[in-house]
C-alpha positions as CSV (number, residue, x, y, z in Angstrom):
1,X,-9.9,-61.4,55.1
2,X,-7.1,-64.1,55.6
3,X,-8.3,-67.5,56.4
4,X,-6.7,-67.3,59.8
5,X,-8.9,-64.0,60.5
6,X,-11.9,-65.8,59.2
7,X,-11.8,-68.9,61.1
8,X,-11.1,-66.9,64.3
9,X,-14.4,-64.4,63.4
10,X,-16.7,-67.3,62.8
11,X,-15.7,-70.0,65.3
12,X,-16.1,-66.8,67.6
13,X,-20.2,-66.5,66.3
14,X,-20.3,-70.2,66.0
15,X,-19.7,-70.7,69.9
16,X,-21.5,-67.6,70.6
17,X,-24.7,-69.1,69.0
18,X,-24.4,-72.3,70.3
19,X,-23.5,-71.1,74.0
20,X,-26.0,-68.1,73.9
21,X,-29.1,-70.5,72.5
22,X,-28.2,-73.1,75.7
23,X,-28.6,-70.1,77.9
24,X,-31.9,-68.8,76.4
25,X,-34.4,-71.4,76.6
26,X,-35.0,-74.9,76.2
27,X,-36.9,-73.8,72.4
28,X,-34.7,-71.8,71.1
29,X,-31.3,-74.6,71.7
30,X,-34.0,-76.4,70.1
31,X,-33.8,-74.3,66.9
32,X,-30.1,-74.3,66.6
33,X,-30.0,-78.1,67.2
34,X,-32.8,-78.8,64.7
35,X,-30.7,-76.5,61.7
36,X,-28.1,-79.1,63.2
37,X,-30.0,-81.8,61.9
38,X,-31.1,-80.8,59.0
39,X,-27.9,-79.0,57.4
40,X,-26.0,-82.1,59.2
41,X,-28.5,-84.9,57.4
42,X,-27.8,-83.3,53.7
43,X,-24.4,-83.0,54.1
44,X,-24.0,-87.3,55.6
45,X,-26.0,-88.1,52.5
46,X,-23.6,-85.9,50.0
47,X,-20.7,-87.7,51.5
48,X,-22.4,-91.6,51.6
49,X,-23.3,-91.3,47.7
50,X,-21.0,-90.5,45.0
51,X,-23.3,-89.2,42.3
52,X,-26.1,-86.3,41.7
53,X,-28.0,-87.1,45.2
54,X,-31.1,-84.9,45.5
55,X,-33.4,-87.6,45.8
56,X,-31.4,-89.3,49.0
57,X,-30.3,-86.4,50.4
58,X,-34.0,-85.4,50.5
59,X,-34.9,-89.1,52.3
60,X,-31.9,-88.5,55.0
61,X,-33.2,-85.0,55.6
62,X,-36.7,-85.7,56.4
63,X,-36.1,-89.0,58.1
64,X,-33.4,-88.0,60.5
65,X,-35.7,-84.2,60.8
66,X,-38.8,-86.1,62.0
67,X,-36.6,-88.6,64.0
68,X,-35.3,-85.3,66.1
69,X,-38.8,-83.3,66.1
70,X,-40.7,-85.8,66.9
71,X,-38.8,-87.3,70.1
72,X,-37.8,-83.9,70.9
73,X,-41.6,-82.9,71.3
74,X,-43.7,-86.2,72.4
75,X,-41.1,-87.6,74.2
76,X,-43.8,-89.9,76.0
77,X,-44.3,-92.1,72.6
78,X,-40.3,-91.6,71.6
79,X,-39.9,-95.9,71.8
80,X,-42.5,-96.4,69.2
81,X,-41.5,-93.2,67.3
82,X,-37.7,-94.3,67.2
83,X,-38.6,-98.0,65.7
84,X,-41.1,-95.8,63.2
85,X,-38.0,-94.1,61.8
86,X,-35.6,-96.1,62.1
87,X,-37.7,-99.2,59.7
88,X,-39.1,-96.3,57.5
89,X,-35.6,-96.6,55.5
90,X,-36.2,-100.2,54.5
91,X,-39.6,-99.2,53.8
92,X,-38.4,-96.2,51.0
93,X,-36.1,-98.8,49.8
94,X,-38.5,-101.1,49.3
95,X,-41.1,-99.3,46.7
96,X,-37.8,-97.2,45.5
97,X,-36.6,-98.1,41.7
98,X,-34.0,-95.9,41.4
99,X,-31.6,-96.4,44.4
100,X,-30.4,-99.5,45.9
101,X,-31.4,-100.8,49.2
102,X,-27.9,-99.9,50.7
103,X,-27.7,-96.3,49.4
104,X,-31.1,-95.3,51.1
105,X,-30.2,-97.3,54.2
106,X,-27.0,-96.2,54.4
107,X,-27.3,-92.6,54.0
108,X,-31.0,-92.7,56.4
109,X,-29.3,-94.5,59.0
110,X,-26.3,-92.3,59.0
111,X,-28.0,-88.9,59.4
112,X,-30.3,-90.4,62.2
113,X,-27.5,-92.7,64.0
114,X,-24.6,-90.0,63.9
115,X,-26.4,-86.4,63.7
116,X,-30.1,-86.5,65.0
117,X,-29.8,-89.0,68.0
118,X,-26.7,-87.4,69.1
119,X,-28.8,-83.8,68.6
120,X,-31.8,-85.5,70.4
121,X,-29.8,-86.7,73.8
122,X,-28.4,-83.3,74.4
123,X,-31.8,-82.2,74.5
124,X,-32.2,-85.0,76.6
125,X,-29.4,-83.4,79.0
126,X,-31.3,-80.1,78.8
127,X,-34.5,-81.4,80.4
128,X,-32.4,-83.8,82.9
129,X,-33.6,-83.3,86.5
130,X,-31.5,-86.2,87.9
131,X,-27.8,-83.8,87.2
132,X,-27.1,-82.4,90.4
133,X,-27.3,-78.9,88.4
134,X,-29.3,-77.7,85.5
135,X,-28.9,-79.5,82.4
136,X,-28.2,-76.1,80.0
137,X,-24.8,-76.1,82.2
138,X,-24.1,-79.6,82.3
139,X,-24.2,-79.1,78.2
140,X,-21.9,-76.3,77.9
141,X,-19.3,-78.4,79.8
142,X,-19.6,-81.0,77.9
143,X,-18.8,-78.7,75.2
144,X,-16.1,-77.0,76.6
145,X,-14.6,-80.3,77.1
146,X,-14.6,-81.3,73.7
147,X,-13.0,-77.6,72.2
148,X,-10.4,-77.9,75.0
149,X,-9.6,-81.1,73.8
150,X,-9.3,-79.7,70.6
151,X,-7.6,-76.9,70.7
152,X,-4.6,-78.4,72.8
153,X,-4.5,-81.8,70.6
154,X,-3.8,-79.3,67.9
155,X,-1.9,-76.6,69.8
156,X,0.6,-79.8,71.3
157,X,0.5,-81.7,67.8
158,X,1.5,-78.4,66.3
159,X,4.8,-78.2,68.6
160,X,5.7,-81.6,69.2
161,X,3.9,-83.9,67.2
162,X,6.1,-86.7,65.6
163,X,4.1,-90.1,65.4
164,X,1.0,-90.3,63.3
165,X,-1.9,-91.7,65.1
166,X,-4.3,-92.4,62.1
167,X,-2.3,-91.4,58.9
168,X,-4.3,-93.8,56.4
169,X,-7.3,-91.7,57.4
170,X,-6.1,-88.1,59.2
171,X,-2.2,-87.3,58.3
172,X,-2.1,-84.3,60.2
173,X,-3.2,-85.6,63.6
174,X,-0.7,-87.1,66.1
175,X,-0.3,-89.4,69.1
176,X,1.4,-86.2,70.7
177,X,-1.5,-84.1,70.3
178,X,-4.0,-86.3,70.9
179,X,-2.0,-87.0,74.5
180,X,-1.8,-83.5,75.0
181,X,-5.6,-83.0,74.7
182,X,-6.5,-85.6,76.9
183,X,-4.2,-84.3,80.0
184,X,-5.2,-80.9,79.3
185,X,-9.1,-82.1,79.2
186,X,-9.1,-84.1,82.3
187,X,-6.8,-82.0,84.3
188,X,-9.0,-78.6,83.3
189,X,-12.0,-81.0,84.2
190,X,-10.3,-82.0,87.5
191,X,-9.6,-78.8,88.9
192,X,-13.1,-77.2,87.1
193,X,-14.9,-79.9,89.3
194,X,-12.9,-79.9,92.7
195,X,-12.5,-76.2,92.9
196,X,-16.0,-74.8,91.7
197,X,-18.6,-77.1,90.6
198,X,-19.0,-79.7,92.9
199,X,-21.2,-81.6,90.5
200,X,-20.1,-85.0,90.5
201,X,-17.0,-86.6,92.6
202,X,-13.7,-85.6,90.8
203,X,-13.1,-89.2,89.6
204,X,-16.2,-89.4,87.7
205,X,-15.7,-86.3,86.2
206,X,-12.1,-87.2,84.8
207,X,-14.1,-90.2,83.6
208,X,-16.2,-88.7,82.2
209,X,-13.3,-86.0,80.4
210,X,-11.3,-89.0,79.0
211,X,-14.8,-90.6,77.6
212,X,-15.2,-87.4,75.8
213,X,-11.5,-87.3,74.9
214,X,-11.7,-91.0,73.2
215,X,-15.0,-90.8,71.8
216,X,-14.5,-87.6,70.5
217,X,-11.3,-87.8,68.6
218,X,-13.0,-91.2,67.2
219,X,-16.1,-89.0,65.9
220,X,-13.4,-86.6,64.4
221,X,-11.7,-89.9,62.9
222,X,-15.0,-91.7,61.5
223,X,-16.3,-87.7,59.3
224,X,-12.7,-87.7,58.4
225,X,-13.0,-91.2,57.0
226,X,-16.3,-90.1,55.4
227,X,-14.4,-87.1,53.8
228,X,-11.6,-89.3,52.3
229,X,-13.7,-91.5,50.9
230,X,-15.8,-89.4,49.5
231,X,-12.8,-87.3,48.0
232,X,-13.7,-83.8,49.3
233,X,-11.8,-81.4,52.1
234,X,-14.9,-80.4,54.0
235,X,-18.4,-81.8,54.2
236,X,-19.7,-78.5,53.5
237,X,-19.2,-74.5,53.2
238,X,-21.9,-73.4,55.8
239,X,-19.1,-71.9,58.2
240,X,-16.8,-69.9,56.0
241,X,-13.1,-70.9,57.1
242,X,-14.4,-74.0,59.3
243,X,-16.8,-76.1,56.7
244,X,-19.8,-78.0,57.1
245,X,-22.0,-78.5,60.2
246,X,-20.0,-81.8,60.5
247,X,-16.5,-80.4,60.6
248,X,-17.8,-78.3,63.6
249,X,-20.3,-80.9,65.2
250,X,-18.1,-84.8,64.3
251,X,-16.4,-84.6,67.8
252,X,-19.6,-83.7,69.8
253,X,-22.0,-86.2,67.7
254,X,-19.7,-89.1,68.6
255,X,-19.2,-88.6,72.3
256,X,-22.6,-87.5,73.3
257,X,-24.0,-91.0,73.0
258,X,-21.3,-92.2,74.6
259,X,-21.0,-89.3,77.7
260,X,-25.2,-90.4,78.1
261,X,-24.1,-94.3,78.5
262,X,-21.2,-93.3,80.8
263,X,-24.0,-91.2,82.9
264,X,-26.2,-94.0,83.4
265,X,-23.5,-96.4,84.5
266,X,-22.3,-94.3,87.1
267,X,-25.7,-93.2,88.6
């Protein structure tokens, strides 16, 4: 199978699970997000430390896990739970004699501040009673929003990209493309809104479009900084042609947190 062929088969399945499980039930997006946050955890740890890892990659996996499961199911104590986790790293680091306080801080942190909170808002979005529509839709546009963005930043960079936007960390990306995949994003957002949703007024869903454009293409930026510095291609080989959870998730983990600040500003 040629990698084009296998990309296109498993970015196929990989938006068919992710789609199908919002559509199913709040429990079962909860599955696929928790496989999120624990493939996601392993693979911020491999990239954050440059030697044989087992040992952090284990801390970063069950901190950032329980930091999901545990707001995700007793939401009602999630403040004290949140400060729990989130000290529990200085904690390991503490009684640890083999890894340095950064290390274990770095590599907890990581996994819960870029892959389990993100994870833990969009269930967040699921249970939201306050979107004018049910929260399992309001996710899969905020998804469709992202891959629009990214298909035309690549499709436009691809035909008329000239000027680098980021070339110490991403050489391939360009200020073309990332242009075209904002227009393309806000205007399919516009007319998406105005013509059949109705869910917000058009303004604050173009808003909301160019905060997922921005904040996205930085998420994309900050695992591709990761990447380079960690001197590998992908952050893992879970999606054969596409990578690592990350590759497939940087975008969304980025702008989620952002798209739930943007939400509560304009309420």
């Amino acid at each position: 199978m040629s990698n084009l062929a296998k990309r296109t088969v498993f970015g196929s399945l990989f938006v068919i699970v992710v789609i199908g499980s919002i559509l199913l039930n709040y429990w079962v997006f909860f599955a696929v997000m928790l496989v999120t946050v624990f493939i996601g955890s392993q693979e911020v740890s491999k990239l954050m430390a440059k030697e044989d890892n087992r040992a952090l990659k284990l801390m970063a996996v069950i901190v950032a896990t329980l930091f999901f499961v545990l707001n995700a199911v007793f939401g009602q104590v999630s403040n004290i739970i949140q400060v729990v986790m989130i000290l529990t790293p200085i904690l390991i680091a503490l009684f640890s004699k083999k890894y340095s306080f950064e290390k274990i801080t770095v590599s907890c942190w990581t996994a819960i501040f870029f892959v389990a909170l993100p994870c833990l808002l969009l269930m967040e979005f699921y249970k939201a009673t306050a979107l004018c529509f049910e929260g399992r839709y309001f996710i899969i546009i905020l998804f469709c929003l992202i891959w629009i963005n990214d298909i035309f930043a690549y499709l436009t960079g691809m035909a008329i990209g000239k000027h680098k936007l980021f070339e110490r960390i991403s050489p391939k990306k360009t200020i073309e493309g990332s242009l075209g995949g904002l227009v393309m994003t806000i205007l399919t957002a516009f007319l998406v809104n105005h013509y059949w949703l109705h869910v917000m007024s058009d303004w604050k869903m173009m808003g909301m479009a160019m905060v997922v454009v921005v904040f996205g293409s930085l998420g994309d930026l900050c695992e591709s900084m990761m990447k380079r510095q960690a001197g590998v291609k992908d952050s893992g080989n879970v999606i054969p042609g596409h990578g690592g959870i990350l590759d497939r998730f940087d975008a969304t983990f980025l702008a989620v947190p952002f798209v739930y600040c943007y939400l509560i500003l304009i309420a």
